[in-house]
VEXDREN-2710 file (C-alpha; in Angstrom, 1 decimal):
% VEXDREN-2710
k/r/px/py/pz
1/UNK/-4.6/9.9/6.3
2/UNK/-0.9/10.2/7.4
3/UNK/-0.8/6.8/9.0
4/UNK/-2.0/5.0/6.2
5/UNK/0.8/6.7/3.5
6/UNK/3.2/6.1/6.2
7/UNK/2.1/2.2/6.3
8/UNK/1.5/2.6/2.6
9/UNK/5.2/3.4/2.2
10/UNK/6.4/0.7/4.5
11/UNK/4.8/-2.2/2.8
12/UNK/6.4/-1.1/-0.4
13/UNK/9.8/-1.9/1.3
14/UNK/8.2/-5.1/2.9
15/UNK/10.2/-8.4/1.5
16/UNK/7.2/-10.5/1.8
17/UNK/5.3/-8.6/-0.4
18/UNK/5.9/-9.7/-4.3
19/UNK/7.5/-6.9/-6.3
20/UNK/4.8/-5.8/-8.9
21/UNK/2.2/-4.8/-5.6
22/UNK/4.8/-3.1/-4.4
23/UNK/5.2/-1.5/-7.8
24/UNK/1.4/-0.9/-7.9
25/UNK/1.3/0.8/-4.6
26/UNK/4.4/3.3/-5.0
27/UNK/2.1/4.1/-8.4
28/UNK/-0.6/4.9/-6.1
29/UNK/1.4/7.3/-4.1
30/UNK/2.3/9.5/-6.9
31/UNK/0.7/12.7/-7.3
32/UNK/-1.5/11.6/-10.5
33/UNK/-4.0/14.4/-11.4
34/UNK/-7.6/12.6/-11.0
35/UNK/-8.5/9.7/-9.7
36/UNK/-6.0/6.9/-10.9
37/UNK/-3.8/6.9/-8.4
38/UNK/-6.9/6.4/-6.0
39/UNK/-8.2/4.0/-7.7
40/UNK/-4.4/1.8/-7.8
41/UNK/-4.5/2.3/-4.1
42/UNK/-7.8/0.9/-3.7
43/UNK/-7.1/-2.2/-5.5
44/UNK/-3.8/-2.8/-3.8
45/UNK/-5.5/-2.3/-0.4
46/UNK/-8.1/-4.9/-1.2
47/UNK/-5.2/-7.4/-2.4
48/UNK/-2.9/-6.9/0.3
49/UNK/-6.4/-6.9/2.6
50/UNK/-7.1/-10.5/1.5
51/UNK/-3.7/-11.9/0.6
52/UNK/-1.4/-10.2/3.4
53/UNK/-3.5/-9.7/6.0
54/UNK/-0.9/-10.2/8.1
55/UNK/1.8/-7.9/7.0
56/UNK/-0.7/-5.4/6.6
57/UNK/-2.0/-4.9/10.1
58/UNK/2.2/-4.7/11.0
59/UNK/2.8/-1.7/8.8
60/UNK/-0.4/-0.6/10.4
61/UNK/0.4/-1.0/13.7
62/UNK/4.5/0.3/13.1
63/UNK/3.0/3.3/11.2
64/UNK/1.3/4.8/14.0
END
């Protein structure tokens, strides 16, 4: 769980990455009460997942 807030947090710094995912991820990492913020994160994971497959598996492999 660590590693993935860790990579979580690096791709919201990533360049590559337009600014309104980046916006919708640091929303996920917020302490919402229920399950929003889960729910943000999951839909940002699929669209970086099939979009930025690339810069994804970097913040994954940096964030271990």
């Amino acid at each position: 769980m660590q590693r993935a807030v860790r990579a979580t947090r690096l791709l919201t710094r990533d360049g590559r990455i337009p600014r309104p995912l980046r916006g919708l991820a640091l929303f996920g990492l917020l302490p919402v009460p229920g399950p929003l913020d889960e729910a943000v994160l999951l839909l940002v994971a699929g669209l970086l997942w099939v979009f930025y497959r690339d810069e994804l598996a970097a913040a994954w492999a940096q964030a271990a």
